[in-house]
Biotite code that builds the C-alpha atoms (Angstrom):
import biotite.structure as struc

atoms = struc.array([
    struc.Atom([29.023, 87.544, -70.930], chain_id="A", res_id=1, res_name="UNK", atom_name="CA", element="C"),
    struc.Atom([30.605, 90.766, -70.189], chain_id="A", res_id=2, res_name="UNK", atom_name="CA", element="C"),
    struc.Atom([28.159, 92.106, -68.196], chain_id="A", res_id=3, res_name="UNK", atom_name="CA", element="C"),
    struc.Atom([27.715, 88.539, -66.280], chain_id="A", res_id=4, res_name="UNK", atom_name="CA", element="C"),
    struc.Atom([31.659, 88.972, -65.476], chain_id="A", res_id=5, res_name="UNK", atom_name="CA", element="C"),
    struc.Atom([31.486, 92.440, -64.537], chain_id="A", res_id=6, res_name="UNK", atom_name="CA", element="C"),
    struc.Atom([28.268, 91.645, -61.821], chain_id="A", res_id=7, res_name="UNK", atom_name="CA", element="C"),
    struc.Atom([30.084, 88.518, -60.598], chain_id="A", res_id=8, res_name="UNK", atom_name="CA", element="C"),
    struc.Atom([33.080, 91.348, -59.531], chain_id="A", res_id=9, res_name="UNK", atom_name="CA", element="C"),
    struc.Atom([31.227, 93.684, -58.378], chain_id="A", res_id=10, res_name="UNK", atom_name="CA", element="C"),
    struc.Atom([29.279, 91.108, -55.932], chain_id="A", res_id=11, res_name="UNK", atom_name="CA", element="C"),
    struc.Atom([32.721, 89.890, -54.710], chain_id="A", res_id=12, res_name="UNK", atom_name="CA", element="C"),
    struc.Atom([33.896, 93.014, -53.689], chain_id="A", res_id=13, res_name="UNK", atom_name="CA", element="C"),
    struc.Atom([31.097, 93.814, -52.004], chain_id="A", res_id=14, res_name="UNK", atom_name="CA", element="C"),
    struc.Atom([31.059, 90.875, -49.971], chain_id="A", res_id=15, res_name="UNK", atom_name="CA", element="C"),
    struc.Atom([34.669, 91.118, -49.683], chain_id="A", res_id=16, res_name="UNK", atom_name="CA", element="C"),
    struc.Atom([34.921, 94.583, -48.220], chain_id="A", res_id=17, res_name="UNK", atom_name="CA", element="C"),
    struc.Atom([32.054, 93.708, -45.502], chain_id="A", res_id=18, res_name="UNK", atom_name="CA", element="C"),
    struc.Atom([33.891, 91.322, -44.292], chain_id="A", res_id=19, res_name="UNK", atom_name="CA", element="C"),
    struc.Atom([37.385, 93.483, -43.703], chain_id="A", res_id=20, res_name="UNK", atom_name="CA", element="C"),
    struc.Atom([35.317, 95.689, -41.627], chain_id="A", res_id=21, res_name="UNK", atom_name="CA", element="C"),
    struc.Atom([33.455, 92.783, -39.969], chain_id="A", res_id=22, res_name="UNK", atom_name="CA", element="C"),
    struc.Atom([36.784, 91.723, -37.694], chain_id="A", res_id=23, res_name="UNK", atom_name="CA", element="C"),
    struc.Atom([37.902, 94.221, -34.556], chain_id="A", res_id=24, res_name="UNK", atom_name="CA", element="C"),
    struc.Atom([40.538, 95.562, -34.635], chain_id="A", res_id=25, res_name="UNK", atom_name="CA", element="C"),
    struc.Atom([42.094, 93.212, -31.989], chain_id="A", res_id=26, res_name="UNK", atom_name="CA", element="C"),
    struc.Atom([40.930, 90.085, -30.093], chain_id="A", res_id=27, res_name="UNK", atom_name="CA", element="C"),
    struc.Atom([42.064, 88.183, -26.972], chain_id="A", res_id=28, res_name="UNK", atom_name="CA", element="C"),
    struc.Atom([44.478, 84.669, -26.381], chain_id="A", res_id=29, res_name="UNK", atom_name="CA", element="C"),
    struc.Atom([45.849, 82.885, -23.040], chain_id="A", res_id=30, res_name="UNK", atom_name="CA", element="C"),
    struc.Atom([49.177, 83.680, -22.154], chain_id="A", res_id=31, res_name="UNK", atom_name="CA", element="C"),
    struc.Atom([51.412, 83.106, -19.255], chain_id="A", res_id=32, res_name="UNK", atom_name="CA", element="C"),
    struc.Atom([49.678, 86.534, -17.647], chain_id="A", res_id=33, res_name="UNK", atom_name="CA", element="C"),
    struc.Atom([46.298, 85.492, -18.544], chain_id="A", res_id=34, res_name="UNK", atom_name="CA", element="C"),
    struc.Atom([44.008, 86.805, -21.149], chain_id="A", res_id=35, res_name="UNK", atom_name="CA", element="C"),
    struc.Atom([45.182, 89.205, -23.001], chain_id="A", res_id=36, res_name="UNK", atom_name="CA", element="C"),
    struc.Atom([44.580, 91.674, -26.356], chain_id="A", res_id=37, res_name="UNK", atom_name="CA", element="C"),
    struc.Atom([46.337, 90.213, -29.415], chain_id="A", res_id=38, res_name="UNK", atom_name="CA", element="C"),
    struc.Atom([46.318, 91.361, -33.158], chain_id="A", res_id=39, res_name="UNK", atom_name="CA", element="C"),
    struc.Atom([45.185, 88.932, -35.633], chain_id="A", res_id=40, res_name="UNK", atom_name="CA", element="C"),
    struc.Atom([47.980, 86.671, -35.600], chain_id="A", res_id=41, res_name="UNK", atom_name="CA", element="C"),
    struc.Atom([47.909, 86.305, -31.843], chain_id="A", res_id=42, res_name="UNK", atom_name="CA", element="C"),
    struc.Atom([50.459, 88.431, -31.455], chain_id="A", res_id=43, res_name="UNK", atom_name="CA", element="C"),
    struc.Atom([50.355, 90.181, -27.858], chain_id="A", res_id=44, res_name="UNK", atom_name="CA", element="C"),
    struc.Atom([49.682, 93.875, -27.920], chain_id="A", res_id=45, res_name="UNK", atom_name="CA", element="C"),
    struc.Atom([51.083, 96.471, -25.230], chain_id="A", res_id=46, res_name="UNK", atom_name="CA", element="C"),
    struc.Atom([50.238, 99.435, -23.706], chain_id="A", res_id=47, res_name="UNK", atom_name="CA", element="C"),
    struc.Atom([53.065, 102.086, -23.388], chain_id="A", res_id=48, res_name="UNK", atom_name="CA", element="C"),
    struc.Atom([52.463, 104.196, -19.915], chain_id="A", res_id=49, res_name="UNK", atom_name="CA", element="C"),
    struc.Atom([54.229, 107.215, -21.454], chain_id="A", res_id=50, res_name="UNK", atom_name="CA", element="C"),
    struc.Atom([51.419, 107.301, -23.916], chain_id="A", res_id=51, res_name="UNK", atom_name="CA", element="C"),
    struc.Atom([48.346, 109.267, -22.492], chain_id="A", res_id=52, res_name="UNK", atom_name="CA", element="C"),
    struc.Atom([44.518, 109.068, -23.584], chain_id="A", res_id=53, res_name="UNK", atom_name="CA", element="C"),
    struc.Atom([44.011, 109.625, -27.203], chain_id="A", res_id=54, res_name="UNK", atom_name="CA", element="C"),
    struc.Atom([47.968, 110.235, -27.686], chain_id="A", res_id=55, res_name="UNK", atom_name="CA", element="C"),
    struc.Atom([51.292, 108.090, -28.581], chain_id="A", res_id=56, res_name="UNK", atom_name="CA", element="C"),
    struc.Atom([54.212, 108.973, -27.256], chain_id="A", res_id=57, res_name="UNK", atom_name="CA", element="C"),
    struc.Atom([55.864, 106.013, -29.151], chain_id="A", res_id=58, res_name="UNK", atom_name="CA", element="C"),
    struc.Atom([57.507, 107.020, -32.372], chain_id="A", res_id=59, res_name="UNK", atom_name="CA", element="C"),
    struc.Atom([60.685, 106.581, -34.571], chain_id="A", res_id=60, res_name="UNK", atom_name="CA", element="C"),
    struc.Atom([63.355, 103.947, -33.382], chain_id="A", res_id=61, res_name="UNK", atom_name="CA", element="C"),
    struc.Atom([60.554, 103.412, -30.300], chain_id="A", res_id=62, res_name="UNK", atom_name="CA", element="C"),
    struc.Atom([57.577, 102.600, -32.952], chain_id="A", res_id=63, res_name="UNK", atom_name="CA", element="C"),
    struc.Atom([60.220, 100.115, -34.486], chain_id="A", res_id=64, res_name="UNK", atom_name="CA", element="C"),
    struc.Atom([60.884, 98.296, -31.790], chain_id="A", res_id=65, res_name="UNK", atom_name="CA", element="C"),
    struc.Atom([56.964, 98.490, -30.944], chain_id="A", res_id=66, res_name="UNK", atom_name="CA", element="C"),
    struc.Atom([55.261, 98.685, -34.123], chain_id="A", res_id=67, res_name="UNK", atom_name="CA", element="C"),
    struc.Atom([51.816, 100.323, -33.699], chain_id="A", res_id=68, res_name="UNK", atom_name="CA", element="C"),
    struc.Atom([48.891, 98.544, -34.351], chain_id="A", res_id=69, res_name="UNK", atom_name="CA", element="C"),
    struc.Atom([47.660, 100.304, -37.597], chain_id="A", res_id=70, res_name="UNK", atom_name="CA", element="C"),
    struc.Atom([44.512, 101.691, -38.345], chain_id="A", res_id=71, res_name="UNK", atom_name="CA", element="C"),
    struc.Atom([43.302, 101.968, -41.979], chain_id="A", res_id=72, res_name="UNK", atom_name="CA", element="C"),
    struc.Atom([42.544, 105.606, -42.871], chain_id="A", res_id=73, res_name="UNK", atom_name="CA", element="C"),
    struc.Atom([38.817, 105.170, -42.625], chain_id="A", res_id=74, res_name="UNK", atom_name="CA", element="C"),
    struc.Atom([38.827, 103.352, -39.463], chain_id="A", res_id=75, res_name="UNK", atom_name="CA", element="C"),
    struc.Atom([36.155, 103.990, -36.898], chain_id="A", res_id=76, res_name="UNK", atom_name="CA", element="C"),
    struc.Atom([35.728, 103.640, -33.209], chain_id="A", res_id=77, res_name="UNK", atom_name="CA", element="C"),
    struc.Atom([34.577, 100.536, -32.448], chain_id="A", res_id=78, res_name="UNK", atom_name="CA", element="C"),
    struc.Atom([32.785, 99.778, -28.873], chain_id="A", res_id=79, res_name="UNK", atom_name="CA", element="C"),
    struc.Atom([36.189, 100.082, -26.789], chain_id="A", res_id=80, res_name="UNK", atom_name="CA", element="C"),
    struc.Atom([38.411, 100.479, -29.611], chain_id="A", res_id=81, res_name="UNK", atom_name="CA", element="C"),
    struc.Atom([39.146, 103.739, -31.010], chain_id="A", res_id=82, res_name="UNK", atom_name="CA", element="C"),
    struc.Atom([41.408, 105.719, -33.286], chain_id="A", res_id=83, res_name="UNK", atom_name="CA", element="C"),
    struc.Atom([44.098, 107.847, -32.630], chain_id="A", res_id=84, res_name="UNK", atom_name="CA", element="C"),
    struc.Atom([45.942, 110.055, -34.925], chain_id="A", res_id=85, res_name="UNK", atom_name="CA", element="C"),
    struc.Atom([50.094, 109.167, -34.817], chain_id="A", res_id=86, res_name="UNK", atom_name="CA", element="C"),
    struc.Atom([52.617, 111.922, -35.229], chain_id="A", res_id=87, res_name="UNK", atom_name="CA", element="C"),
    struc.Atom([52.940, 110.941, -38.409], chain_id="A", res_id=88, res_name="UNK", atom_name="CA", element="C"),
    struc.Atom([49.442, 111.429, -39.378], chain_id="A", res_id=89, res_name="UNK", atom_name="CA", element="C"),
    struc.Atom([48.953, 107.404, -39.625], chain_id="A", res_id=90, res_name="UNK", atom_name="CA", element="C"),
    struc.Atom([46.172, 105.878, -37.846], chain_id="A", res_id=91, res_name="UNK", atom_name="CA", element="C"),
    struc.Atom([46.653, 103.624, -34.905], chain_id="A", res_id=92, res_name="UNK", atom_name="CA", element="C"),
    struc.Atom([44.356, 101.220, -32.791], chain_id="A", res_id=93, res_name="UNK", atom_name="CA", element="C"),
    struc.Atom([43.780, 102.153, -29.263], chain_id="A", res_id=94, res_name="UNK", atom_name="CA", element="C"),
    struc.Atom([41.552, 100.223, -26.203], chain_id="A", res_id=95, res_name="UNK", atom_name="CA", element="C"),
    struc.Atom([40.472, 102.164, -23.265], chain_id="A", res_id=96, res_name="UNK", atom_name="CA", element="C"),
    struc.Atom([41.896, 105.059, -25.503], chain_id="A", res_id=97, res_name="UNK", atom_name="CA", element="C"),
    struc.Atom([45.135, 103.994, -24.537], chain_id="A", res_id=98, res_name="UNK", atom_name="CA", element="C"),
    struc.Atom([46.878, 103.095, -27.843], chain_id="A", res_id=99, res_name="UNK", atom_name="CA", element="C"),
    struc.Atom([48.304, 99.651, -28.756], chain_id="A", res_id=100, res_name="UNK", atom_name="CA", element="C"),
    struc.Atom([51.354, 98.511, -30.051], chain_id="A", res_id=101, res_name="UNK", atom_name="CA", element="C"),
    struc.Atom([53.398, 94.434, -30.535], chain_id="A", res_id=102, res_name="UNK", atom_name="CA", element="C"),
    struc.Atom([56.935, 94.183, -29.176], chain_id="A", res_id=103, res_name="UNK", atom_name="CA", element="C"),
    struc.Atom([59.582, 92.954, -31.541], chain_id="A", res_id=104, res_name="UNK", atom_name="CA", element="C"),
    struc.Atom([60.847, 90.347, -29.253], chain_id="A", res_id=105, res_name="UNK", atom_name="CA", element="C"),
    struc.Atom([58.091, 88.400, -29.137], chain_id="A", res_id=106, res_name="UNK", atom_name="CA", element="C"),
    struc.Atom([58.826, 85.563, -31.259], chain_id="A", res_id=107, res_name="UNK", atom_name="CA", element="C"),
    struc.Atom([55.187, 83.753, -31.178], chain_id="A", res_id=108, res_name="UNK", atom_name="CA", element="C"),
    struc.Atom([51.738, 84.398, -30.955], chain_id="A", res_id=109, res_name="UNK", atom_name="CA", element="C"),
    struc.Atom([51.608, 84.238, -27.272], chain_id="A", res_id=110, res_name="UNK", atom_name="CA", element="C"),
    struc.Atom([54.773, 85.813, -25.686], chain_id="A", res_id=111, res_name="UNK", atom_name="CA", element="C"),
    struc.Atom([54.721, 88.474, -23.511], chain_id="A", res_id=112, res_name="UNK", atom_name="CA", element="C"),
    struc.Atom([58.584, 89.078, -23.151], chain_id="A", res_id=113, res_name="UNK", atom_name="CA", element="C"),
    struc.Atom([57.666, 93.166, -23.193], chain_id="A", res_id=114, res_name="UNK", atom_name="CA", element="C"),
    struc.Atom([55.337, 93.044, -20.218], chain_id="A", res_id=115, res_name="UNK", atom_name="CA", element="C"),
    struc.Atom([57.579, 95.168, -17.646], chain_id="A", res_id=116, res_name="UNK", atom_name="CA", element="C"),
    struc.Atom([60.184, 95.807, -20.455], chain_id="A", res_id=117, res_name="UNK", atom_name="CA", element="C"),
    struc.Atom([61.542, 99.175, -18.276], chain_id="A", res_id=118, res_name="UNK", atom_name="CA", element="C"),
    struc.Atom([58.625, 99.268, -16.342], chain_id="A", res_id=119, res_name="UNK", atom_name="CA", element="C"),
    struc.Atom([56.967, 101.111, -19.202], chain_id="A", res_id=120, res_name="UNK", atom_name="CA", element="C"),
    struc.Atom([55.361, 98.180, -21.000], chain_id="A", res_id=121, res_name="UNK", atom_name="CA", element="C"),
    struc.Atom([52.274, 96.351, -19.989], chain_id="A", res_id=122, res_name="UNK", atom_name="CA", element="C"),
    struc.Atom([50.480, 93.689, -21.831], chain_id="A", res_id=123, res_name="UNK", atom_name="CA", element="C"),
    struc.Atom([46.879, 95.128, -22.803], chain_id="A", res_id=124, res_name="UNK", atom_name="CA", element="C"),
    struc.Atom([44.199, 93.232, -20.824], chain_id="A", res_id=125, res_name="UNK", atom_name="CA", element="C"),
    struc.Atom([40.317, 93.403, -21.936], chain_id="A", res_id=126, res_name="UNK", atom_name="CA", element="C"),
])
């Protein structure tokens, strides 16, 4: 019985960890400036143009008004998606290297009140 239980786990975690690492790390929704890269709620993500390749430029009260889309510590490029290393040493999602981050203001999935915030912010198109 013990052993039964202890297989039955084991096969559910298994199958349970594939699947986390089955989803990328973003997908795309209609909004009011098209298609456009979301997280997993449909949340819209943005690109920050003081950010360069491979490198956020986004942290402390910026990152809380933008919270970065986090990476898990094992995360792994992923076609266009890659990792980037934070200032922090936290792990952050970035497409076209360029990394990726959800505005605060946005109240739904869908908004896009950040696009132009300062001309700095720009939805992130696939």
């Amino acid at each position: 019985m013990l052993k039964n239980i202890i297989l039955t786990a084991a096969v559910a975690l298994t199958c349970a960890s594939s699947l986390a690492f089955a989803a990328s790390p973003a997908m795309t929704g209609k909004t009011d400036k098209g298609e456009v890269l979301t997280d997993h709620k449909g949340m819209t993500l943005y690109t920050f143009t003081k950010d360069s390749a491979g490198k956020s430029a986004c942290n402390g009260d910026c990152a809380k008004a933008w919270p970065p889309l986090m990476a898990g510590a094992d995360a792994k490029t992923e076609g266009k998606y890659s990792v980037v290393t934070r200032d922090d040493g936290s792990k952050q999602w970035a497409y076209d290297g360029m990394p990726l981050y959800t505005w605060t203001k946005d109240a739904k999935a869908g908004d896009t009140t950040g696009d132009g915030f300062k001309d700095m912010w720009k939805v992130a198109k696939p």
